[in-house]
N, C-alpha and C positions, 0 to 999 in steps of 0.2 A: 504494500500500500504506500503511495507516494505521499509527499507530507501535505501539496493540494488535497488529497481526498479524505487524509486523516483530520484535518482542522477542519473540512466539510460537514464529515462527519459529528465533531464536537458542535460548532455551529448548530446541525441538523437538532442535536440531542439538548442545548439551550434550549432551541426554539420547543422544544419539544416540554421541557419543561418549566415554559413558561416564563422565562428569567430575561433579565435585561443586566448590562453592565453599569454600572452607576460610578461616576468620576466629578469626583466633585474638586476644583481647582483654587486658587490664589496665586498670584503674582506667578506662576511656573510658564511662563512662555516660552523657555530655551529648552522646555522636554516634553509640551502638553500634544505636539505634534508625534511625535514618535510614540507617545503611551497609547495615542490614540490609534494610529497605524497597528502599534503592533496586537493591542484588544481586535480589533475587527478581523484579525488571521483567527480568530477562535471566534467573535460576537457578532450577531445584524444587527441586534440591537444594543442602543449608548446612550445613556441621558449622561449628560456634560453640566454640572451648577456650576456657572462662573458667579464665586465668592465676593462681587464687586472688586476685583484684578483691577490694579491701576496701570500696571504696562501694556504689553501688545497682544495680549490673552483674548480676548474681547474680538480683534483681529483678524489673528490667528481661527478662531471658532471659526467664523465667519464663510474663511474658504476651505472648511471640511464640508464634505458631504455626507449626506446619510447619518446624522448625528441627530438627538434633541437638545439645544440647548437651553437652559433657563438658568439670565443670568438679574443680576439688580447691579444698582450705581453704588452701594457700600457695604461695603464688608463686615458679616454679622459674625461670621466662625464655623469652623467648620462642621460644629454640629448643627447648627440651625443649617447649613447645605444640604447635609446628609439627611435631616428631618423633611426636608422638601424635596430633594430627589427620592426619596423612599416614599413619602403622598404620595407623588407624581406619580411614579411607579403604580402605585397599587392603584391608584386612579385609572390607569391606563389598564388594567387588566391582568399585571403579570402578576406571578404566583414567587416570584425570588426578586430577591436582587442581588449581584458581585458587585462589591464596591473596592476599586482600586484603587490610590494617590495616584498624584499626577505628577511628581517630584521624580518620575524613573526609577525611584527605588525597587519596586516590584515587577515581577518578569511574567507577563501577559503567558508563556507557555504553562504556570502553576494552574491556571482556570480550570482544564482537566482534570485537577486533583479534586476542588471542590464537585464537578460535576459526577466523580465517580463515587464520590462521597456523600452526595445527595441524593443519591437515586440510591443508596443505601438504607440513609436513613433521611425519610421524608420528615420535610418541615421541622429540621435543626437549624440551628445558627451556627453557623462554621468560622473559624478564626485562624486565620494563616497563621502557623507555629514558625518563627525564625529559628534559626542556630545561635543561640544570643552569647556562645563562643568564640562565635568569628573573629578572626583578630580584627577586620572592617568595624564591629560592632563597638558606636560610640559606649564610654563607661557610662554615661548619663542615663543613653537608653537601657543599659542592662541594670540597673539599681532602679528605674522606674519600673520595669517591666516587674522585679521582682517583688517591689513593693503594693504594685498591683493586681500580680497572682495572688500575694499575702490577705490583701484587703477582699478580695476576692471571695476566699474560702473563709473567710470569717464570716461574710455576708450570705454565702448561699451554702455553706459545707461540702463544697463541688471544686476539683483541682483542676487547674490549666496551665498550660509551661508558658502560656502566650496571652495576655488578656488585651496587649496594647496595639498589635497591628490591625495597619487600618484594610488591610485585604481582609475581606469577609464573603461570607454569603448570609443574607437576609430574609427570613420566611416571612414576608410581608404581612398577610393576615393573621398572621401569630402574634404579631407587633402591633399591627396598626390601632386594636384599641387602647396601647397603655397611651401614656398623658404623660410626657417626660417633661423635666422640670432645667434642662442645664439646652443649652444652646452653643455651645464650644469645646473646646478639646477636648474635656469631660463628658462628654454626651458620648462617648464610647465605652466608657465605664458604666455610665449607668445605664444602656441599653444592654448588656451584658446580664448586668444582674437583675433588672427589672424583669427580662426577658426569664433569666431563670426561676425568679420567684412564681411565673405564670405558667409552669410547667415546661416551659422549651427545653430542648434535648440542645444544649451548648455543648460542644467541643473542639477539636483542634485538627488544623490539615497541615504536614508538612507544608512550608514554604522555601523558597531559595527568597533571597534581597541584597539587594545590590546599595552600597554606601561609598558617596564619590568622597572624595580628598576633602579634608575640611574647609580647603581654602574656595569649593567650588560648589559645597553642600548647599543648597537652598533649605534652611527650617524657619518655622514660622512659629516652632515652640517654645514660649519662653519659661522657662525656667522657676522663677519666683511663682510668678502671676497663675501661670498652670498648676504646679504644684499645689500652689493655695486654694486655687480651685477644686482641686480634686480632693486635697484634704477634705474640705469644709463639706465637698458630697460623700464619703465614706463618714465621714462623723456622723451626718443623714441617715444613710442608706446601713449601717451598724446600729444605729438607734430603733432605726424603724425593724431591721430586720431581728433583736432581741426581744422588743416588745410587741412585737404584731407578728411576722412573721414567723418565727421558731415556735412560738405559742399557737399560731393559728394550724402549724403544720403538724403539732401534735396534737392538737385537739382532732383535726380531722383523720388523723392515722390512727384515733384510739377506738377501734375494732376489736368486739371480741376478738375475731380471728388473728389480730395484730398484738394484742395483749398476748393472747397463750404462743403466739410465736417466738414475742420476747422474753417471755419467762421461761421457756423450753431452751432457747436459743442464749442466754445470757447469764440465768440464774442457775436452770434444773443444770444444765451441762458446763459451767463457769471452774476453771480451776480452783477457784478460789475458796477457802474453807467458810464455814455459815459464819464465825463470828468476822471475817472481811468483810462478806457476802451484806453481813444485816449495817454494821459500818459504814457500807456504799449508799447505802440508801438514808438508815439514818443522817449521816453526812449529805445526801442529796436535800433532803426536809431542811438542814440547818442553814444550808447556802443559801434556798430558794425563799426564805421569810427575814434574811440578813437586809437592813435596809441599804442596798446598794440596787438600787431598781434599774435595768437592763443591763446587770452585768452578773448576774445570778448563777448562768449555764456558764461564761466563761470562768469565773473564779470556782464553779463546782468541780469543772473541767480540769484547771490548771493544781487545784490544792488535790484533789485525787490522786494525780501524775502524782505530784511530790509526795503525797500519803501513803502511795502503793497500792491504793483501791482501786474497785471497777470503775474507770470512767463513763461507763456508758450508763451505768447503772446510779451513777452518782448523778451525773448530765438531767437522765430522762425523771429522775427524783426531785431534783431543784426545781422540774414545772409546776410544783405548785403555786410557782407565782403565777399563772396562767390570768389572764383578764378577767376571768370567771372570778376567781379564787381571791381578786386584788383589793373588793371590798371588805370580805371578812378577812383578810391578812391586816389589813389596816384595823379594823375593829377592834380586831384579838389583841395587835397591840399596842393601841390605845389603852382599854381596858387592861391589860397589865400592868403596861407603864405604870396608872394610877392607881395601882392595887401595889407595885414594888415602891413608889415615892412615895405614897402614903397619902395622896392627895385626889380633890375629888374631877372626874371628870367630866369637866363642864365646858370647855371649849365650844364658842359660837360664834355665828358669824356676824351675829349683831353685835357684839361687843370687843369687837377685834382691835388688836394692839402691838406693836412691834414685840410689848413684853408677853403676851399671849400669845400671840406667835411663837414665839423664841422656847416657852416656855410649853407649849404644844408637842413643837421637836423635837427636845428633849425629852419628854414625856413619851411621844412616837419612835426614838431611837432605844433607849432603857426599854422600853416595853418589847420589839420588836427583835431584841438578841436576847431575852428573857425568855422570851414565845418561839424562838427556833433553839434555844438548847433546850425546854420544855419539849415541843414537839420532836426535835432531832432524838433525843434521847428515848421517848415513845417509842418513835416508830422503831428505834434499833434497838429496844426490849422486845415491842410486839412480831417483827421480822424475825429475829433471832431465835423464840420460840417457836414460830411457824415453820421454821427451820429446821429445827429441833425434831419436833414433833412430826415433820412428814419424812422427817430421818433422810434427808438431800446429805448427798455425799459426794465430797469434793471428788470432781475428776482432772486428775491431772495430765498432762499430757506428758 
């Protein structure tokens, strides 16, 4: 098969399912010609966003052919491009979209990777994996990249060697009704895990990428400004996903059938001996009523590791702070607090005062590490004998 028929081919099996290439630009006029040449040996179809490009981009578009472009007079960021070439897209009918840079870094011949990978597994989000070895590869990008896996799987508990390049493939209708909130560099983060919190199957495609000489690099990423940006949406997108998300995920996974799987699966057959075993759990109750609100499952998580306990068991215990559960945790220890201080509780909001306040919190802090060694120390008496009694014996491997 000659390489006319093979790229045909690929061509044929885009249109086939559905997909469009999506090149969103700034300022690259000394490479947006040749990205575009080389995507059409594999694409028919190109939506082109010019980013409001103040040099010869604009131009350049102009005498392509066979292209869509949609461009504006200023420059919003590249997520706000990629937000409207992705509309557009779906607008238009398709069912994907590859999104490539237009900076040359990326090699038009990888498209067949995503294609063979999508007809594998339909209506995934795919994420070109770099070699973030290469000796090419700026330090910059490989300490972001990892910082970004990092923030990643704290947000969704889902691992990826690559969460930052901008080669993708996009399941359009899988996306189109979330409501994203960033409009720039960061808008690749949080469509990532937005995406994953809505069930999409995120993973990774080998990629190859190409990084010119520094003195000839075109980036438009800066440094500070982005960073901060992207901080400021992982503090977000970790807040939201301890309190809403992690909680909602196990409420809905709490199936009988998913209960006795995990007690089959973590406790009945756990190496661990019954007085570890009731530990975990008891120690799960103490984390999840500690008042440190959305950080319950990470410090159940991390003081386990260091304890030597089940973490999972420890993890899936701390959700009693579950949203359900978030009035009467405050209740309980309220009503401690004022039974350990000795005072009465009256707290209202008619008669509020910086020193009622003040005095509220302390009252709600005392109470609230009162009511998880109380309750910790329960459930790891009550476990412990359940233990006991149904005579679970540790299996070791």
């Amino acid at each position: 098969m000659t390489m006319t028929e093979l790229t045909m081919t690929y061509k044929d099996r885009l249109a086939a399912l559905e997909c469009v290439v999506l090149i969103p630009t700034y300022n690259n006029a000394g490479t947006i010609s040749d990205v575009i040449a080389d995507v059409k040996q594999y694409a028919s179809d190109i939506i082109v966003v010019n980013d409001g490009s103040t040099d010869d981009t604009s131009a350049i578009l102009k005498n392509i052919n066979d292209i869509k472009v949609i461009e504006y007079p200023d420059n919003k960021g590249k997520g706000h491009a990629l937000k409207l070439g992705i509309a557009k897209a779906y607008e238009m009918g398709y069912r994907y979209a590859i999104t490539i840079d237009s900076d040359g870094q990326h090699y038009a011949d990888d498209i067949p990777a995503f294609i063979d990978r999508i007809e594998q597994v339909p209506d995934s989000l795919l994420i070109g994996a770099r070699n973030l070895t290469a000796d090419n590869m700026p330090a910059k990008n490989t300490f972001a990249n990892k910082f970004s896996n990092f923030w990643f799987k704290v947000e969704t508990w889902q691992t990826l060697s690559d969460t930052q390049s901008g080669f993708r493939l996009y399941p359009l209708k899988k996306i189109n009704g979330i409501r994203f909130i960033t409009r720039r560099y960061e808008f690749e983060v949080e469509v990532i895990v937005r995406a994953a919190w809505n069930g999409v199957n995120v993973e990774n495609v080998p990629i190859k990428v190409y990084y010119a000489p520094e003195d000839k690099r075109v980036s438009h990423f800066k440094p500070f400004r982005d960073f901060t940006r992207i901080s400021i949406l992982n503090t977000v997108l970790v807040l939201y996903a301890l309190l809403v998300y992690y909680p909602w995920k196990f409420l809905r996974n709490l199936t009988f059938s998913n209960i006795k799987k995990f007690i089959y699966r973590n406790i009945v057959h756990s190496p661990d001996t019954n007085m570890k075993m009731a530990a975990a759990m008891g120690w799960g109750i103490f984390c999840g009523i500690l008042p440190i609100w959305g950080y319950q499952m990470i410090f159940a998580g991390l003081s386990a590791h260091f304890l030597k306990l089940n973490k999972v068991v420890a993890i899936v215990f701390s959700n009693i702070s579950i949203p359900i559960m978030i009035p009467f945790i405050l209740y309980g220890s309220m009503i401690t607090g004022a039974f350990v201080l000795n005072i009465e509780n009256t707290f209202s909001l008619s008669s509020i005062s910086f020193e009622s306040i003040g005095m509220a919190l302390w009252q709600y802090v005392v109470g609230s590490l009162v009511l998880a060694i109380i309750a910790g120390s329960a459930v790891f008496a009550l476990s412990f004998l359940l233990l006991v009694l149904f005579k679970r014996k540790a299996h070791h491997e």
